[in-house]
N, C-alpha and C positions, 0 to 999 in steps of 0.2 A: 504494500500500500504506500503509495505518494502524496505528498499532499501540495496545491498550491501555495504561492506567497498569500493569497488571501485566508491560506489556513481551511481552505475546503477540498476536501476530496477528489482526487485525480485518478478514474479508473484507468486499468493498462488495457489497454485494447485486447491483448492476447488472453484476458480470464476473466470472468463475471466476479461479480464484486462475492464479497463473502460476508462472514457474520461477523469476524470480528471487521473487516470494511465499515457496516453499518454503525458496529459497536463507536466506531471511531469518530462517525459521521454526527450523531448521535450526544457524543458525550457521555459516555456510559460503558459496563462493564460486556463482555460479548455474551458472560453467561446473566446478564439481565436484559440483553434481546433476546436469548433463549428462551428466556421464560415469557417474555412478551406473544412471541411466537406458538407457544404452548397455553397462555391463554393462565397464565399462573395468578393468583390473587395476590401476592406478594409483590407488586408491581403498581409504583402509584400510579392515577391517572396522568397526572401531567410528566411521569417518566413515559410511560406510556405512548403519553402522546410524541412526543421527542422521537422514539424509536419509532415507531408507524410512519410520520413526517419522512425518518431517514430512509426508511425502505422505500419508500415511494419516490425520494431524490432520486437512488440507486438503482432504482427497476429490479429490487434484490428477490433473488427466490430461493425459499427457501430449500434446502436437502432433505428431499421426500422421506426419505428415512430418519432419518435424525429427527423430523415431527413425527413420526408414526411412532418410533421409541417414544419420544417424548408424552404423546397422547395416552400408554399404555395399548397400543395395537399392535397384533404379532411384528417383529421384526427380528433382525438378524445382528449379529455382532461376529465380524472377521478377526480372526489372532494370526495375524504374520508372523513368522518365525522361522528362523534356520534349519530349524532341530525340532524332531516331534520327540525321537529315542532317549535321548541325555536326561539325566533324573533332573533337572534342575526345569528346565524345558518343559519337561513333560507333566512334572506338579506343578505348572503355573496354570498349563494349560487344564490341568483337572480343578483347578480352583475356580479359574475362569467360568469354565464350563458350568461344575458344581452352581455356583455362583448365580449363571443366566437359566439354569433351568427354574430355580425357584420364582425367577420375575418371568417365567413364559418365553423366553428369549431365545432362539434359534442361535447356535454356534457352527459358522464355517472358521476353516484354516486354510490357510495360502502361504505354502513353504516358497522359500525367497531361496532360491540354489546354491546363490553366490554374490559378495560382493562387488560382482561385475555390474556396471553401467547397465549392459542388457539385460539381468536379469535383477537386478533392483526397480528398474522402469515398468517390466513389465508384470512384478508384484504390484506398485503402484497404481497404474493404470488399469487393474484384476479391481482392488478395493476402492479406485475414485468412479465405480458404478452405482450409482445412488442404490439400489437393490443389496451393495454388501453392506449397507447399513454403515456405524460408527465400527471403529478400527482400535484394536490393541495390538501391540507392536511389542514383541517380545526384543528388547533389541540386548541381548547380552553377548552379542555379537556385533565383528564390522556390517555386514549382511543386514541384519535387522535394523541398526542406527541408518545404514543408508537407507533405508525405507521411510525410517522418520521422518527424518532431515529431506528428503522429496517428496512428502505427504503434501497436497494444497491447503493451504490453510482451513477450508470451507469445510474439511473432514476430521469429525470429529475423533479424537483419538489421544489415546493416552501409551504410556509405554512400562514395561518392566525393563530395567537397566541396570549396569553394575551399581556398588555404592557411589553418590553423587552426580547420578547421571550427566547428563552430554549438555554441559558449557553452552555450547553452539548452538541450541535447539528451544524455543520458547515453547515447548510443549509440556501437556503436564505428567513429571517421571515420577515414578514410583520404586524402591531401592530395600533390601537390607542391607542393615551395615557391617557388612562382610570386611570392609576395611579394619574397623575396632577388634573384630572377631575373629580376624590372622594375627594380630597383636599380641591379642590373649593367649592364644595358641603358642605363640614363640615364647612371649613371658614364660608358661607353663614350662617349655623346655629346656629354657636357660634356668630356671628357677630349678630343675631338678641335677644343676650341675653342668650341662654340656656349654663347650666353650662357648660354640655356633651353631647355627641350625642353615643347614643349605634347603634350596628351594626347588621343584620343580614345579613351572607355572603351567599356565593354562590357558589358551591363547586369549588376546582383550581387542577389543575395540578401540582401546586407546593406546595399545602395544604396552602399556604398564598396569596391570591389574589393583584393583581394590587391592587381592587380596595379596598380591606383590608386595604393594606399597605399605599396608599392614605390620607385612613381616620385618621388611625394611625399616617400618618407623620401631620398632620393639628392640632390635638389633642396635640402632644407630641411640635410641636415649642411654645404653646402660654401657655405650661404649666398645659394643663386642665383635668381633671381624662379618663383614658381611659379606658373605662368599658370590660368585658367579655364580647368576641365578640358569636354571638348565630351562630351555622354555620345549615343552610337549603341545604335539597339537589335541586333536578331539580324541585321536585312536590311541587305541590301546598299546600299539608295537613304538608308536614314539616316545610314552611316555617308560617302556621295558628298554630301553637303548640311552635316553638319562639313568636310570638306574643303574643299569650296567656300569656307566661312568662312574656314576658314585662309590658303587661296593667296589670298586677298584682302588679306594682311597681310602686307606685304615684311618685316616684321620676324622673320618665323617664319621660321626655319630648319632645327630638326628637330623630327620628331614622332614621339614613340612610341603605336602602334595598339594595342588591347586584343587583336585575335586578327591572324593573314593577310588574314579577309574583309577587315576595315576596311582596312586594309592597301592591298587591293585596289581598292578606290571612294574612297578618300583620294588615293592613286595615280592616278587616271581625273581627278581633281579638280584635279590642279596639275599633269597634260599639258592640259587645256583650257584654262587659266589660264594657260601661258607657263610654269611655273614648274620646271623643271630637273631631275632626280632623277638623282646626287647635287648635281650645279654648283649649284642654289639652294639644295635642303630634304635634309635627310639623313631615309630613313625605317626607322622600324624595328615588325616586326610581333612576333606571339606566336604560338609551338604548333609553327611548322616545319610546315605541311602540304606533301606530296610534291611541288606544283608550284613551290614558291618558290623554290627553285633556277634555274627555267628561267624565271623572267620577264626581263623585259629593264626595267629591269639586275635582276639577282637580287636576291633581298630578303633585308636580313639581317634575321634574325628571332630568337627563343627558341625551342629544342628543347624539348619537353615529353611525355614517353614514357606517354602516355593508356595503349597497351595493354598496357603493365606496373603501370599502376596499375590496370587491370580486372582482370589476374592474381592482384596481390596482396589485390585485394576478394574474386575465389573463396577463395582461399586463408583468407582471413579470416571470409565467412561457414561453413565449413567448421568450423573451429576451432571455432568459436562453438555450433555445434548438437552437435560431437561432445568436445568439450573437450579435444582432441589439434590441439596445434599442429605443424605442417610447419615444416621451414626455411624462411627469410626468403629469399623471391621479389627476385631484383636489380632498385632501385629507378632508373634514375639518374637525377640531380639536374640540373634543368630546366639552361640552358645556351645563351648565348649563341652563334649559329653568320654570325660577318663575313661578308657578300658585298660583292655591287656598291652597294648603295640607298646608302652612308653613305659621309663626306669630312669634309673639315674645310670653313667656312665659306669662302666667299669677303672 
């Protein structure tokens, strides 16, 4: 949106004006044209009038679905995302779901391939069809941020993202803080004695992870060597080939994994190797998926409650197209959970 020297509204020829356009035109919030739109009594008259006035400057129209959610009439809610399989991914999407079946809400999914041009575009252009309704955007990937980040503004939508979501992006994000909660994790294992704790990551959207930087910040207050972090990508054999690097190093003693997978082939990595888990290496994963309890030894790992943070994305893109907020969905806060994997050094 442009505006002239006189301070009024300057459409671009190449896209119809939008809501928040109006919002702007208006003098007012975009989610109290929303509500205007939906006919909400929380809306004085003479705001009212203001926003009516502006849509009719703007020859604005409204996104047919975004009123039919709003009105309470069947409609649909799209979740872009990278990843359907990955636990983190996959309980967002259960929350989500969970979440729209109770308001009546129809859930499609539109996997985004890659963060290529072409196939960010034509994720895009799948959800800017008034028929996929408002949009949640799993973006804990480059992939899904590029999605965001080329969303029109007219489409309502919100995002799950790492901790602190995306800078660049005035949309509204949604996060655990996975950052604080690799902190705690390294505390935890400098606190039972090991010099350092080395890292294997897990790829980010911003090339430096929450839960990187986490670890990073735990390491660098208490003055301790912060080693070369090994970065794995999604599969399982990248993050078993860090490993291997590792157990080749009698000096390493504990590691903290980006998610379980790694967790899991880091673990394969230093029983072929000789190397002890806990008596050598203390290991610790991220997310808590169901089976990490029952490995031998059990993995201590971070709890991280994905399918309340898809809860709270329905919840939010909801809001968003009707301008009526719900109570606040229980978040809770990521959370170390002690097993067998960790000891103090020998």
């Amino acid at each position: 949106m442009t505006r002239s020297f006189s301070g009024r509204p300057v459409r671009r020829r190449e896209a119809p004006p939008s809501i928040r356009d109006v919002a702007a035109a208006a003098g007012v919030s975009y989610q109290t044209v929303s509500r205007v739109l939906n006919d909400s009594p929380r809306v004085s008259p003479d705001t009212r009038q203001l926003v009516l006035e502006a849509i009719g400057r703007l020859d604005y129209r409204p996104n047919r679905a975004a009123r039919a959610l709003g009105s309470g009439r069947a409609s649909a809610v799209t979740v872009v995302t990278a990843n359907t399989m990955l636990y983190g991914y996959a309980s967002t999407l259960q929350g989500i779901e969970e979440a729209a079946r109770l308001k009546g809400l129809a859930v499609g999914v539109r996997v985004v391939e890659s963060d290529r041009p072409v196939d960010v575009r034509q994720a895009v252009e799948y959800v800017s069809d008034r028929s996929a309704g408002s949009v949640i955007v799993v973006a804990f990937d480059a992939a899904g941020a590029g999605v965001l980040r080329a969303l029109p503004a007219d489409i309502p939508a919100v995002a799950a993202t790492e901790a602190g979501g995306l800078a660049d992006t005035p949309r509204t994000m949604l996060f655990l803080d996975e950052r604080q909660a690799a902190a705690e994790a390294t505390r935890y294992l400098l606190g039972l004695g090991h010099r350092t704790v080395h890292h294997v990551a897990i790829p980010s959207e911003t090339g430096t992870s929450a839960r990187q930087a986490g670890w990073r910040d735990a390491l660098e207050d208490v003055g301790a060597p912060v080693p070369t972090v090994l970065r794995g990508g999604w599969d399982l054999r990248s993050a078993y080939l860090a490993g291997r690097q590792l157990a080749a190093d009698q000096h390493v003693t504990a590691i903290l994994c980006g998610n379980d997978d790694t967790a899991l082939a880091v673990r394969r990595a230093l029983f072929e190797a000789g190397r002890d888990v806990p008596g050598d290496v203390s290991l610790v994963g991220f997310d808590d998926v169901p089976g990490a309890a029952y490995w031998t030894p059990a993995l201590t790992t971070v709890r991280m409650d994905f399918v309340a943070l898809g809860r709270v994305c329905l919840a939010a893109v909801v809001a968003e197209v009707t301008g009526v907020s719900e109570p606040p969905v229980a978040l809770a806060a990521p959370r170390l959970v002690v097993r067998e994997s960790t000891a103090p050094p020998r």
